[in-house]
SEBA-973161 format. One line per field, with one value per residue (C-alpha): x, y, z; residue in three letters; residue number from 1. Coordinates in steps of 0.02 Angstrom, whole numbers. Example, Ala and Ser with C-alpha at 12.3 -4.5 7.8 and 13.67 -1.06 7.14 Angstrom:
2
x = (615 684)
y = (-225 -53)
z = (390 357)
rest = (ALA SER)
nr = (1 2)
//
This chain:
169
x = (-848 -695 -683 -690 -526 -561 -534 -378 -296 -333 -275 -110 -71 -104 7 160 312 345 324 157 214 292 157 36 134 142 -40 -80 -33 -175 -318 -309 -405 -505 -674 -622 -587 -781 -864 -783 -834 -993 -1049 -963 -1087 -1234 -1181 -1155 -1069 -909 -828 -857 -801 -641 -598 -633 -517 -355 -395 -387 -236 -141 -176 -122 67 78 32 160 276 278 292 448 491 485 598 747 736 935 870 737 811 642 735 819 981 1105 1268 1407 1565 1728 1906 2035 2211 2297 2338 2180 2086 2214 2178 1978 2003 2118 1974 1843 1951 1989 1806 1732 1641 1623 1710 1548 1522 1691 1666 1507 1542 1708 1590 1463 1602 1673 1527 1459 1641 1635 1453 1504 1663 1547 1654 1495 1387 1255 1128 1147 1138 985 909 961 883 728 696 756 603 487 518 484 309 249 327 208 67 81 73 -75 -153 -123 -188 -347 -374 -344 -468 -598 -605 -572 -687 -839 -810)
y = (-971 -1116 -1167 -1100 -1090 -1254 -1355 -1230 -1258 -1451 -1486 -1387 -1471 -1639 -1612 -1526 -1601 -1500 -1612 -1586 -1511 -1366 -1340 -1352 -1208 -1126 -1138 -1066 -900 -913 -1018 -861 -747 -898 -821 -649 -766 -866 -704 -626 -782 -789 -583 -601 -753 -657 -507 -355 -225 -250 -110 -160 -332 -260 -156 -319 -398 -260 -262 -465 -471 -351 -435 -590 -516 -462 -628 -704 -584 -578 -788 -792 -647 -752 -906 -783 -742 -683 -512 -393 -368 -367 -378 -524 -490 -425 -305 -395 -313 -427 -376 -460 -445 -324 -441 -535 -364 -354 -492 -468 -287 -352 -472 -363 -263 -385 -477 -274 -321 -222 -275 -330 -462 -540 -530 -620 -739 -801 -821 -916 -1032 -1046 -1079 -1201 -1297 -1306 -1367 -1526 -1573 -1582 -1421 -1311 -1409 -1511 -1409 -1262 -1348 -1437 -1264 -1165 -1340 -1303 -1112 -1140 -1283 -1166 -1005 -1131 -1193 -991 -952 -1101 -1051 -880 -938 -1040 -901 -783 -910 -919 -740 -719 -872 -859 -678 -564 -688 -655 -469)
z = (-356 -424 -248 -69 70 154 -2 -66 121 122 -64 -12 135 39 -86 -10 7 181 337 407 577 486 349 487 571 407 370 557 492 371 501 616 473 431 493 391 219 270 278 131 32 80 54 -112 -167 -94 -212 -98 -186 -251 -181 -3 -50 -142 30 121 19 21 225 236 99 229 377 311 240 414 505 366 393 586 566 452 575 741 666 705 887 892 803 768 616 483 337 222 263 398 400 471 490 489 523 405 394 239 145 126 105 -45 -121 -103 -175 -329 -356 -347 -490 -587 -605 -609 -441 -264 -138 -60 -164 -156 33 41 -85 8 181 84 3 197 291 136 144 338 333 227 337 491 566 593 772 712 836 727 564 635 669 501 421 530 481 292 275 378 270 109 195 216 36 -20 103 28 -121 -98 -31 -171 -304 -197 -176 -359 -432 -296 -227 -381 -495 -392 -420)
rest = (UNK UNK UNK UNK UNK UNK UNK UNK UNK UNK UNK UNK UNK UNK UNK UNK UNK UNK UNK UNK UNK UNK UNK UNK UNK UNK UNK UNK UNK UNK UNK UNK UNK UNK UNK UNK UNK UNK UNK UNK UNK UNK UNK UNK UNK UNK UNK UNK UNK UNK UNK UNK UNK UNK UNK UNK UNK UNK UNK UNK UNK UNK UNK UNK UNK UNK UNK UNK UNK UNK UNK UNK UNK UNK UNK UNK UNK UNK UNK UNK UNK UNK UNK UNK UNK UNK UNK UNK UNK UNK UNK UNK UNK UNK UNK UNK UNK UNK UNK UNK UNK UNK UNK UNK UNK UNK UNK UNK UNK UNK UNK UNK UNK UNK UNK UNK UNK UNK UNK UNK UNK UNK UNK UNK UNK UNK UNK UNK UNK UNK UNK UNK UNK UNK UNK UNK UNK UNK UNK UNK UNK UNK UNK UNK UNK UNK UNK UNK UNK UNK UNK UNK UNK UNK UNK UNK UNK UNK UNK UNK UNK UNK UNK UNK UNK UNK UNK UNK UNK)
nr = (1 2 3 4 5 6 7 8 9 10 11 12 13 14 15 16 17 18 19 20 21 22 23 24 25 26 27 28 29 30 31 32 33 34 35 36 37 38 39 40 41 42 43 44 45 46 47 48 49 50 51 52 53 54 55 56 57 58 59 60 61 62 63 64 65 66 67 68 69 70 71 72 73 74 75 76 77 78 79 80 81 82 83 84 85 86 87 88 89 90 91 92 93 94 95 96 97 98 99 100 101 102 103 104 105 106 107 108 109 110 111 112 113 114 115 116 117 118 119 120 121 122 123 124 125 126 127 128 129 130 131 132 133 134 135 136 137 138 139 140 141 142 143 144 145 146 147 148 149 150 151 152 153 154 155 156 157 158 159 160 161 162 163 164 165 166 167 168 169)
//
């Protein structure tokens, strides 16, 4: 084996550029399977059959998308929403529907995408003058740097599984 999960986790946390309270908290979603990734690495070095260690393997990689999953999941506690984006419905006046619609036409775009592009411009604009409280920048700051450290913990994670698991098959 290149290397076993204690050195992958410690060289990641090492070398991130994440502060270590949130990579800690990222890397938490990974320490709770610990004993699962221990045992997998040590049946596969003792050379039980590698189908057993390949089901080991699917059943760990699952568990851990799930713990990942249900971590980014819990950094929005205003929804259940699971998914990477919301609806949001918005009343405007006519003319300003107008205008979004002749867009839309004119670029060949839905009128989706002019929509959502205008809030992003607006909230992006309003977030530089200081006109969106500092308590929810502070927090959107806080989740977007969390979601990086599982993104990178996941990554780590995949690497490892990749050189160290699937190797020793």
């Amino acid at each position: 084996m290149k290397g076993n999960w204690s050195q992958s986790r410690d060289e990641w946390i090492s070398k991130t550029s994440i502060a270590e309270e949130t990579s800690l908290w990222a890397i938490d979603s990974l320490n709770k399977n610990e004993k699962a990734i221990f045992a997998i690495e040590s049946i596969s070095s003792n050379g039980l059959a590698s189908e057993e260690i390949t089901q080991k393997i699917k059943e760990l990689k699952k568990t851990i998308k799930n713990t990942i999953i249900e971590k980014e999941n819990s950094l929005d506690d205003l929804s259940l929403n699971t998914s990477n984006s919301s609806k949001l419905q918005v009343s405007v006046p006519s003319s300003l529907h107008y205008l979004m619609k002749a867009w839309a036409a004119a670029e060949g775009r839905d009128l989706s995408s002019v929509a959502f592009q205008c809030l992003e411009t607006g909230l992006r604009s309003m977030k530089s003058k200081g006109s969106i409280p500092s308590a929810a920048i502070e927090r959107y700051d806080l989740a977007c740097k969390k979601r990086i450290a599982l993104a990178e913990v996941n990554n780590v994670w995949e690497r490892y599984e990749t050189s160290n698991l699937k190797t020793s098959l």
